[in-house]
C-alpha positions as CSV (number, residue, x, y, z in Angstrom):
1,X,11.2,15.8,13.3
2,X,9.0,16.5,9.9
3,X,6.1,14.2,9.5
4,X,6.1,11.9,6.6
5,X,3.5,11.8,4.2
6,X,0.8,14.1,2.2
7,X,-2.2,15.5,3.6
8,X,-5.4,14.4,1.8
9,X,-6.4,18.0,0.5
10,X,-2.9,18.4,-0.9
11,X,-3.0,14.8,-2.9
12,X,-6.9,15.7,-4.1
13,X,-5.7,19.0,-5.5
14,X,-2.9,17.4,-7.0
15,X,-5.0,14.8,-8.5
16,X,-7.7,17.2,-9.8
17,X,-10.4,16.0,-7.0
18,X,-12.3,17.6,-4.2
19,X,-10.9,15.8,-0.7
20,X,-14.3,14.5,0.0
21,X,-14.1,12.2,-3.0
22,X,-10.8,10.7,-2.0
23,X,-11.7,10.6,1.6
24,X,-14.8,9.0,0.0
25,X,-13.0,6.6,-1.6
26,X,-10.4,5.7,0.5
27,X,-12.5,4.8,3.4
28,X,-14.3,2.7,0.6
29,X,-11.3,0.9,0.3
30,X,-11.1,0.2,4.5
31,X,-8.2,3.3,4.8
32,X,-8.7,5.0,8.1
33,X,-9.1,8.6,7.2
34,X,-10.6,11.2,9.5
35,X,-10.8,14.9,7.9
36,X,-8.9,16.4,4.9
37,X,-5.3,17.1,7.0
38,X,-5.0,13.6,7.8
39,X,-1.5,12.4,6.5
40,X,-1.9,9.5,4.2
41,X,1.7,7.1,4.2
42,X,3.9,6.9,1.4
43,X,2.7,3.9,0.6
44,X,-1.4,4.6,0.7
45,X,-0.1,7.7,-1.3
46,X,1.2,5.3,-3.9
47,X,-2.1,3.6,-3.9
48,X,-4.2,6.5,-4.0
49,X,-2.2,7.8,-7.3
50,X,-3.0,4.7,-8.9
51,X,-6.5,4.8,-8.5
52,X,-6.7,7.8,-10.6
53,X,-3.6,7.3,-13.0
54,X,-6.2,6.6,-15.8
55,X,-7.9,9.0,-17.5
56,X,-11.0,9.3,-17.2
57,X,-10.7,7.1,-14.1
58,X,-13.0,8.2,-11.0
59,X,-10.8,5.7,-8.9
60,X,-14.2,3.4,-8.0
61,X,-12.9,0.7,-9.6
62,X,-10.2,-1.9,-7.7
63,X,-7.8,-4.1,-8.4
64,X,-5.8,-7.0,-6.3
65,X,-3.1,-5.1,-6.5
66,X,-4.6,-1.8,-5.6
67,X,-6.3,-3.0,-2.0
68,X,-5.3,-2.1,1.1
């Protein structure tokens, strides 16, 4: 069965980030994450991209509709 998800160093490279400033942020944001292979769920990936959509966004800032 193939796991589901993204691993955090694939989503921080995607985003332009090192994986230490979105495992940073998402335990920040109460997101259980323990190393950079850790799988993040569809959903928290959804999250995640939002955070740093923005430009020029370092994805400290939160929203309602952003929290976990």
């Amino acid at each position: 069965m193939a796991k589901k998800g993204i691993k955090v160093r694939d989503l921080a490279h995607e985003l332009g980030v090192t994986p230490r400033t979105l495992i940073d942020r998402c335990r920040q944001s109460g997101l259980s994450v323990q190393n950079s292979i850790t799988r993040l769920s569809p959903d928290h990936v959804r999250a995640v991209r939002a955070w740093f959509a923005e430009p020029g966004r370092t994805g400290d800032e939160e929203t309602k509709e952003q929290a976990f």
